[in-house]
C-alpha positions as CSV (number, residue, x, y, z in Angstrom):
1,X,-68.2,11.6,-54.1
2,X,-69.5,15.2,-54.2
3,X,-71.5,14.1,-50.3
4,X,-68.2,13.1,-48.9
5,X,-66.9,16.0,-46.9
6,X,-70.6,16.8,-45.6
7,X,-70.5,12.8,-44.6
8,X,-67.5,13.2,-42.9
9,X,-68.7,16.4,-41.2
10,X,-71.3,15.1,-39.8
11,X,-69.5,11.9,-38.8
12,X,-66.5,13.9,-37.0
13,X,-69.5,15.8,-35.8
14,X,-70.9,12.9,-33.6
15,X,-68.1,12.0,-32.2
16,X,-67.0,15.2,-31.0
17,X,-70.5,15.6,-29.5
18,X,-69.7,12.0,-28.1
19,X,-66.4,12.8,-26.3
20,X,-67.3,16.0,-25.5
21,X,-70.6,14.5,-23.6
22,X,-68.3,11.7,-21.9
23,X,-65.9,14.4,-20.9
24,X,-69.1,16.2,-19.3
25,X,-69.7,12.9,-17.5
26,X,-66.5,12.1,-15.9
27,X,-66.6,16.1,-14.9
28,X,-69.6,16.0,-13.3
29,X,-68.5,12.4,-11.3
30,X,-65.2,14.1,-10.4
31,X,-67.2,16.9,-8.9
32,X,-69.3,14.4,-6.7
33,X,-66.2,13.0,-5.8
34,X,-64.5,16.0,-4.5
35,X,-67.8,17.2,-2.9
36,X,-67.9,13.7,-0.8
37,X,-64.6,14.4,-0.3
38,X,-64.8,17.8,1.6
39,X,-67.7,16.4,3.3
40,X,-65.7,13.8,5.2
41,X,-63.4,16.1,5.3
42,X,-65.5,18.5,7.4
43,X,-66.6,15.6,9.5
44,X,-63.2,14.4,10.7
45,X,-62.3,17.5,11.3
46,X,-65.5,18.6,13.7
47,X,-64.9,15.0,15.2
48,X,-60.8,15.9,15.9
49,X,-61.8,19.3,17.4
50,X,-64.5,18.1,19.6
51,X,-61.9,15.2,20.7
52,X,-58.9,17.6,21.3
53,X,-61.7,19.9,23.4
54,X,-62.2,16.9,25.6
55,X,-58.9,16.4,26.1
56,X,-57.8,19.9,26.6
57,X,-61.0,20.1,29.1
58,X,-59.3,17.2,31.7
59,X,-56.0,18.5,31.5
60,X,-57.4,21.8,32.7
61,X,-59.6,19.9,35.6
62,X,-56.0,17.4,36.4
63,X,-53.9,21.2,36.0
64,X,-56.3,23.0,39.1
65,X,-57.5,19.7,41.0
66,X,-53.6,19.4,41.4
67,X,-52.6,22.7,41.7
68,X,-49.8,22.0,39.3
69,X,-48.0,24.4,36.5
70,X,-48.6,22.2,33.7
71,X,-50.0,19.0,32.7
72,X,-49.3,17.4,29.3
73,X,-49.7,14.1,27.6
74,X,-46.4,12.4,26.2
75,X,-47.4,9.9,23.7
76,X,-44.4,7.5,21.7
77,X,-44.6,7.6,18.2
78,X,-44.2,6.0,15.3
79,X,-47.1,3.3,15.8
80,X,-45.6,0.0,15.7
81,X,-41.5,1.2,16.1
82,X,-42.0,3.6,19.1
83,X,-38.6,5.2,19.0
84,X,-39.4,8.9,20.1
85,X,-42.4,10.4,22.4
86,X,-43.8,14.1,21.8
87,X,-45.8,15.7,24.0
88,X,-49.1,16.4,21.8
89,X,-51.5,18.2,24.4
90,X,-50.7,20.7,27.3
91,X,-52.3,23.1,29.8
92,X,-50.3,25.0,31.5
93,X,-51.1,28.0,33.9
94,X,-50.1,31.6,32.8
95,X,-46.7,32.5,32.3
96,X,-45.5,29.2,32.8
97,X,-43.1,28.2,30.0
98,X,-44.4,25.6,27.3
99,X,-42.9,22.1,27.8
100,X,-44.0,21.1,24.2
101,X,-41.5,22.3,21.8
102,X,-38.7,21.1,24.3
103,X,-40.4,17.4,23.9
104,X,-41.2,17.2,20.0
105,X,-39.1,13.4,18.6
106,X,-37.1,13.2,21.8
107,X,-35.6,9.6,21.4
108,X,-36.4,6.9,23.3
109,X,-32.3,6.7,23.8
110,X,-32.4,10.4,25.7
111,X,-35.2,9.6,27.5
112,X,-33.9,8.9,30.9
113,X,-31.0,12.2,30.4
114,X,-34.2,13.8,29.6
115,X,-36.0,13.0,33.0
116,X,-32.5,13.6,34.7
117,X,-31.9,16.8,33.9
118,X,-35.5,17.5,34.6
119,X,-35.4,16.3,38.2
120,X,-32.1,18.5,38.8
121,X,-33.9,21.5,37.1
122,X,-36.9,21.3,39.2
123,X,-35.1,20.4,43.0
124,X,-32.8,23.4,41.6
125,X,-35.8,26.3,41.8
126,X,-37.4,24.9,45.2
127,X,-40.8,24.4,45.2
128,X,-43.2,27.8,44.8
């Protein structure tokens, strides 16, 4: 009886030691996991912004070839349920207003006011 509180030290010892080493573990895993992590996260996002630059690049040659103030890209959204369009990449010359936040979720439903309006709007000003 007198070795039972070293036996039990020692015993609470070893598993301490054991957690503690299984807690190192998992740590080190959850730090390769968050390393791959930001990794592809890098990659997408070098792979988005050499997309967008191609993009951005023909708009620019559609903008001069046609001598136009702006060219953008109107694209429906949700995928599947395409009830709205956006317009999600522009070029436009300098000091031309942006048409982008005018056409952010513009319902399908408004679509055709939309273009209305935008007809009367432009035959309003004239051509430049």
């Amino acid at each position: 009886m007198e070795y039972l509180p070293a036996i039990l030290s020692a015993i609470g010892t070893i598993i301490a030691a054991y957690f503690a080493y299984n807690q190192y573990t998992k740590n080190k895993l959850t730090d390769l996991k968050v390393e791959q992590m930001q990794r592809d996260n890098e990659v997408k996002r070098k792979r988005r912004s050499d997309n967008s630059a191609l993009v951005h690049g023909e708009l620019w040659e559609v903008l001069h070839s046609l001598k136009a103030d702006r060219v953008y890209i109107v694209q429906p959204h949700p995928l599947g349920n395409e009830s709205m369009v956006s317009v999600y990449f522009e070029s436009k010359r300098k000091g031309v207003e942006s048409m982008k936040p005018r056409v952010q979720n513009l319902k399908m439903c408004d679509v055709a006011k939309f273009c209305s309006e935008l007809v009367h709007l432009t035959f309003e000003k004239g051509p430049r």
